[in-house]
C-alpha positions as CSV (number, residue, x, y, z in Angstrom):
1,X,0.0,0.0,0.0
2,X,3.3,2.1,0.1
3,X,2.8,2.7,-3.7
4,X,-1.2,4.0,-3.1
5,X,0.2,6.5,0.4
6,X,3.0,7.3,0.4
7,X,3.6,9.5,-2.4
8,X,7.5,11.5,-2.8
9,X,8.2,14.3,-5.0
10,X,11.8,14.7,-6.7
11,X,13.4,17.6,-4.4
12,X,13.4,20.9,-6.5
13,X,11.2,20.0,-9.3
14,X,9.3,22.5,-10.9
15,X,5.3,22.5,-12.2
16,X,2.5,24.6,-12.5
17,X,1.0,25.9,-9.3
18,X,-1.7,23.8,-8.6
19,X,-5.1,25.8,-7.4
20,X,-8.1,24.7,-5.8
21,X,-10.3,27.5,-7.3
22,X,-9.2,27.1,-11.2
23,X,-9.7,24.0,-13.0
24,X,-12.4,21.7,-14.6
25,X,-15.7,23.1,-14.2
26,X,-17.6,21.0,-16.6
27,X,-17.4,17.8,-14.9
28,X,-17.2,16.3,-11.9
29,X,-13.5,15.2,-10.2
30,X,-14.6,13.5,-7.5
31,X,-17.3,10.8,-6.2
32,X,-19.7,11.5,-3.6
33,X,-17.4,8.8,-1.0
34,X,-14.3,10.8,-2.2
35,X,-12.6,8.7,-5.1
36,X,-11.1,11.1,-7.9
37,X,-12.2,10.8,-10.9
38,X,-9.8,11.6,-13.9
39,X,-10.1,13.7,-16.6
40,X,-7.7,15.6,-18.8
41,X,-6.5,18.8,-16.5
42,X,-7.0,17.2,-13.6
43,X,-3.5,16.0,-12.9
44,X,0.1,16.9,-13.5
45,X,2.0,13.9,-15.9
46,X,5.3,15.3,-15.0
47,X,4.8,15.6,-11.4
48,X,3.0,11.9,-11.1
49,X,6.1,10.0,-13.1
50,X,8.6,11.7,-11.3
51,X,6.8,10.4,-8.2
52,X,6.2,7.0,-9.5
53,X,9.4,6.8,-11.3
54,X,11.7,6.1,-8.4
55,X,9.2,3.7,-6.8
56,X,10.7,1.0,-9.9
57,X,7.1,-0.1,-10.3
58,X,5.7,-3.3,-12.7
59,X,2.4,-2.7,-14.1
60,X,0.8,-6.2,-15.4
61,X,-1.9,-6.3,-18.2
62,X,-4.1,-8.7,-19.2
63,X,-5.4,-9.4,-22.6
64,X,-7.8,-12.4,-24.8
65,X,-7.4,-12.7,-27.8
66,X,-9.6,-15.3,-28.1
67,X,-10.8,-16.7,-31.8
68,X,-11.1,-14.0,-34.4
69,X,-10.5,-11.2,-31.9
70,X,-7.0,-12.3,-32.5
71,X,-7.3,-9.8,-35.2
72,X,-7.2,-6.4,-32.9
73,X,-4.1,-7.7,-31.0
74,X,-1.3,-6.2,-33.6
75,X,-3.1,-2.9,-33.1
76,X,-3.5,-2.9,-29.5
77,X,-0.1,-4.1,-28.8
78,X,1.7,-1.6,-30.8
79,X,-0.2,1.1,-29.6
80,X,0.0,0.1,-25.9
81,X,3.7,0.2,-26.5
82,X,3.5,4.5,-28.2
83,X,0.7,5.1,-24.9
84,X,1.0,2.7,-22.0
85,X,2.7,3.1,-19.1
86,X,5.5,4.7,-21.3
87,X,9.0,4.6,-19.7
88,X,7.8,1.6,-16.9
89,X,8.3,-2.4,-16.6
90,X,5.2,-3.5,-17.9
91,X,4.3,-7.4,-18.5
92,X,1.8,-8.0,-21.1
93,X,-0.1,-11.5,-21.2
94,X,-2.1,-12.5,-24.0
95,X,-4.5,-15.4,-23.5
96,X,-5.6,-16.8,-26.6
97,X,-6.5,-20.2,-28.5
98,X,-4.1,-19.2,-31.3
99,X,-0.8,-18.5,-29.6
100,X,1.1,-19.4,-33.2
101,X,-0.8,-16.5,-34.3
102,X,0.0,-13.7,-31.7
103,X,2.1,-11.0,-33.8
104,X,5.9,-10.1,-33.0
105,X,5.5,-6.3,-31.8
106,X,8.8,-5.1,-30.9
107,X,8.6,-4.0,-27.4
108,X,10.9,-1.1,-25.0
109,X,13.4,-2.3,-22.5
110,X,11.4,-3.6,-19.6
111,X,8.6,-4.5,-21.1
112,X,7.6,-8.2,-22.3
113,X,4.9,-10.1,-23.4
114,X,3.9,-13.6,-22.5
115,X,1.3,-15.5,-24.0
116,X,-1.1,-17.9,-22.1
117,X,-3.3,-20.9,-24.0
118,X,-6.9,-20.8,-23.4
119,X,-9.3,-23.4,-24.9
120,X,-11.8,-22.3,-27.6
121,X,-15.1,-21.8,-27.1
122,X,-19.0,-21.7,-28.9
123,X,-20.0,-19.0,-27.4
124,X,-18.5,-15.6,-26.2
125,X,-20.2,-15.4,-23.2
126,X,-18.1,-18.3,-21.8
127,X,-14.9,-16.7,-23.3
128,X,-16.1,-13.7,-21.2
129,X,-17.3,-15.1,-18.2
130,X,-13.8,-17.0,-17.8
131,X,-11.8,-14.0,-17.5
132,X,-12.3,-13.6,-14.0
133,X,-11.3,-16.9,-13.1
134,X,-7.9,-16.8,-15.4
135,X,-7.2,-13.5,-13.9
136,X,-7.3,-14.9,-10.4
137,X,-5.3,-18.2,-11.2
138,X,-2.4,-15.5,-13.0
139,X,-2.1,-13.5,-9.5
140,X,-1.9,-16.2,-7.4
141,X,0.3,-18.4,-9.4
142,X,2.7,-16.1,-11.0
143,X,2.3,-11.9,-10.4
144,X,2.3,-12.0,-6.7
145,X,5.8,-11.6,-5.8
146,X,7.2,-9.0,-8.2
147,X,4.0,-6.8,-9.9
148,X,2.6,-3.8,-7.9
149,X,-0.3,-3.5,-10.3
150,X,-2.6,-4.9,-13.1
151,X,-5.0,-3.7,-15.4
152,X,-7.1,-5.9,-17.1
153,X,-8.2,-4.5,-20.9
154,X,-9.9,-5.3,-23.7
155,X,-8.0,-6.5,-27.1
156,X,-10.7,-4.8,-29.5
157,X,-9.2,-1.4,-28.7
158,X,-6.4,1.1,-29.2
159,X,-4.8,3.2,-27.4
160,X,-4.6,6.9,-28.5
161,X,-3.1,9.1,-25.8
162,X,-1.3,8.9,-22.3
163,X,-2.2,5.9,-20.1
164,X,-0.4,6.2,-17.1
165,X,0.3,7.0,-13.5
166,X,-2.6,9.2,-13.5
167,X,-4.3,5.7,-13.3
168,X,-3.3,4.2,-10.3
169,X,-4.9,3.3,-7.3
170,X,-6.0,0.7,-5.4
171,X,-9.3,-0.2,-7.2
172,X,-9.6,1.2,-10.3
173,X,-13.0,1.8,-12.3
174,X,-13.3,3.3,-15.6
175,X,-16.9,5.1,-16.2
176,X,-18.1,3.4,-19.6
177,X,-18.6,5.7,-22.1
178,X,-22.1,4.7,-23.2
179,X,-24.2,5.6,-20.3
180,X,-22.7,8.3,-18.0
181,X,-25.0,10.5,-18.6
182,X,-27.9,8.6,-18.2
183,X,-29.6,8.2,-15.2
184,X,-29.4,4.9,-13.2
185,X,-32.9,3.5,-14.2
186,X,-31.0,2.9,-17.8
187,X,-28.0,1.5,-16.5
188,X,-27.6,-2.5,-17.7
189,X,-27.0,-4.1,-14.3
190,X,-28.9,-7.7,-13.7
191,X,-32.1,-6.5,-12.1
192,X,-33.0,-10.5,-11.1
193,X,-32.9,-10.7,-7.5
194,X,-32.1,-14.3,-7.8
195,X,-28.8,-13.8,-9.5
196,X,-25.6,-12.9,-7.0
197,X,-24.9,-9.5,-9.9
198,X,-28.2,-8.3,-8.5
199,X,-28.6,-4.4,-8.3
200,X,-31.9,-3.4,-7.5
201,X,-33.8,-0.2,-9.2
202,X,-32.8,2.9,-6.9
203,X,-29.1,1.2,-6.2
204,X,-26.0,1.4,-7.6
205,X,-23.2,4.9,-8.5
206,X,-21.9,4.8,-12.4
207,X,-22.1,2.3,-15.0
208,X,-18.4,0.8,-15.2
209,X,-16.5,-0.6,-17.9
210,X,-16.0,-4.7,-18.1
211,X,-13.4,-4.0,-20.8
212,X,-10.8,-1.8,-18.6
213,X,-10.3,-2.0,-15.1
214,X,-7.3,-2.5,-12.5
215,X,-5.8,-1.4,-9.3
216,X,-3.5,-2.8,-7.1
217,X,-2.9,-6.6,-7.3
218,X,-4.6,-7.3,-4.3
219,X,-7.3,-5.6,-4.9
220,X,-7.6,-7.1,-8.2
221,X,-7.4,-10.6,-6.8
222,X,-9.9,-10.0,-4.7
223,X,-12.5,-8.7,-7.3
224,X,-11.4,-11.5,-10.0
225,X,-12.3,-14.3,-6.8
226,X,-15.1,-13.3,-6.0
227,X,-16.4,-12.3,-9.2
228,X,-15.4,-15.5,-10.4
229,X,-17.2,-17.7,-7.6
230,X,-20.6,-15.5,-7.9
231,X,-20.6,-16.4,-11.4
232,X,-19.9,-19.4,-10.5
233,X,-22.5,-20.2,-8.2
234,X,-25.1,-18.4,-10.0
235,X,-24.2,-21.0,-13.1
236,X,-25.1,-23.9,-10.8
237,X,-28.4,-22.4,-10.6
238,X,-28.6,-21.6,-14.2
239,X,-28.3,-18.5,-14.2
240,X,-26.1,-16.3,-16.5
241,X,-25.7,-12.5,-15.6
242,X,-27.1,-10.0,-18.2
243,X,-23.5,-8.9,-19.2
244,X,-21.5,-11.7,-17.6
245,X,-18.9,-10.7,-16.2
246,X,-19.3,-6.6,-16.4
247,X,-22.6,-7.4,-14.1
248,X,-20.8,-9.0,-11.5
249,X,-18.0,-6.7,-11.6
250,X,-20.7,-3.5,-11.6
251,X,-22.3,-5.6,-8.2
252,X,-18.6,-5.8,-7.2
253,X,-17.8,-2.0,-7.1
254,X,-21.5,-0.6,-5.9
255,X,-20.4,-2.1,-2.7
256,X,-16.8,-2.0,-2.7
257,X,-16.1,1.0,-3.8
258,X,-13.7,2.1,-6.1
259,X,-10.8,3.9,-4.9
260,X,-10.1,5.9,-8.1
261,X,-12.7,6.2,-11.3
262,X,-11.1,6.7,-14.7
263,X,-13.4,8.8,-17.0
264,X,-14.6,7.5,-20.8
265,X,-11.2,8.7,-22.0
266,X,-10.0,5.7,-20.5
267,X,-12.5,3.5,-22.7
268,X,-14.3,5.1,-25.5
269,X,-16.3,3.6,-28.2
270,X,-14.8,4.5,-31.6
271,X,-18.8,4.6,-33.4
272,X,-19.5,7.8,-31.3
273,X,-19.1,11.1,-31.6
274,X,-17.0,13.1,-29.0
275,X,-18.7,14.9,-26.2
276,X,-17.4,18.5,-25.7
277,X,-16.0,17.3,-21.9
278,X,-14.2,14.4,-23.3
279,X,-10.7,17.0,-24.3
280,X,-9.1,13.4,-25.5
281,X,-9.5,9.8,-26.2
282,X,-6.8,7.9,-24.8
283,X,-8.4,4.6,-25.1
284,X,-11.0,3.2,-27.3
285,X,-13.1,-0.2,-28.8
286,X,-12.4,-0.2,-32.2
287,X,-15.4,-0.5,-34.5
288,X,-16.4,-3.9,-35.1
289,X,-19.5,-6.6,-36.8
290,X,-19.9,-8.7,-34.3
291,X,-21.4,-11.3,-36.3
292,X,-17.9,-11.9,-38.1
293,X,-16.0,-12.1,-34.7
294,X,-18.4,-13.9,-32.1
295,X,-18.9,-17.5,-32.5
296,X,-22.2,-16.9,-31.9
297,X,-24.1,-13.6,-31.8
């Protein structure tokens, strides 16, 4: 938790004065328990690297590439590499039924990429809901002793601008971009009571993201588990969330709440225009036919 707390600035480095009465008026920067919530001008790159920088950090990040979606993993990884974490040891892991087929991208010093075999599947809801549990089973076998953080993304998207140490925290949500300013009643969350993603009408904050979320690896562990054996039980009662594992992750952080909230820059959806509050797109799904990707629709 050193890494969250304790946080030590370069002696003598200069940056713009910081001011609690000038800034973002247009949106909100933090939730009602606290959390900030990140938007461009809201933070100081400079100041956060050369806090970060000396703390000799390794940020982990997850990625399926599972069937056709092998096709968006060239893209993301080059573009992860001009965007991500720039400058820090970052591990990459690509789980995929088609490791012959994961593309050489040429990657910094301190950065590598491993890839992972997965079994195919029929349906993409399977390939989803598994995430959770391969997440978990990565932490506790191999990332606990030597990475500080993961983030867990989605392979159908690109990164476009600065993803960095503006984004960490201990759990980490990003808004999704297709519902933030809507009010809750239209949010997607599993509105059965008898399944363990249950929100009821009246509940729950924001919409978040299932394809980008992180934190610190505890944290992370401890969503992916229990995540993973909600879904789990709720499958032994035939029951299968409305958005798999983004419902039981939206459960998740309504009642544990996230300790930092990454706006729609951090996830954006390429078919939509720009709102005037949304200054850059740093990360976005690419625009897809899901009937030539899924194997089945």
């Amino acid at each position: 938790m050193d890494h969250v707390f304790h946080l030590v600035a370069p002696h003598h480095l200069q940056y713009k004065q910081p001011s609690i009465v000038q800034g973002r008026t247009d949106v909100v920067t933090v939730a009602p328990w606290l959390a900030p919530v990140v938007w461009e001008g809201t933070f100081n790159p400079v100041l956060l690297d050369s806090i970060y920088k000396p703390k000799n950090i390794t940020v982990a990040a997850t990625v399926f590439a599972v069937g056709k979606y092998i096709m968006f993993l060239k893209k993301f990884l080059e573009t992860a590499e001009q965007h991500f974490f720039v400058g820090f040891k970052v591990h990459v892991y690509v789980f995929t039924d088609r490791p012959k087929e994961v593309p050489r991208v040429e990657m910094a010093a301190g950065r590598k990429l491993t890839v992972r075999s997965v079994p195919s599947s029929k349906r993409w809801q399977e390939i989803s809901a598994r995430r959770m549990e391969l997440i978990q089973i990565l932490i506790e076998e191999e990332l606990r002793n030597y990475t500080d953080y993961i983030f867990c993304l989605d392979v159908d998207s690109q990164f476009h601008g600065r993803w960095s140490t503006e984004s960490l925290g201990g759990l980490v949500a990003v808004i999704h971009p297709g519902y933030y300013r809507d009010d809750r009643s239209r949010f997607p969350y599993e509105r059965r009571p008898k399944s363990r993603a249950y929100v009821a009408e009246g509940e729950g904050d924001f919409y978040y993201c299932g394809g980008a979320f992180g934190g610190l690896l505890q944290e992370v562990h401890l969503l992916a588990k229990t995540c993973r054996s909600n879904f789990e039980a709720d499958a032994k009662e035939d029951i299968e969330a409305a958005w798999q594992e983004e419902s039981h992750l939206n459960r998740y952080m309504w009642i544990n709440k996230p300790s930092k909230i990454l706006s729609p820059e951090y996830l954006w959806q390429d078919f939509k225009p720009r709102n005037p509050e949304v200054h850059i797109i740093r990360f976005s799904g690419v625009v897809k036919n899901y009937a030539d990707i899924r194997p089945n629709v």
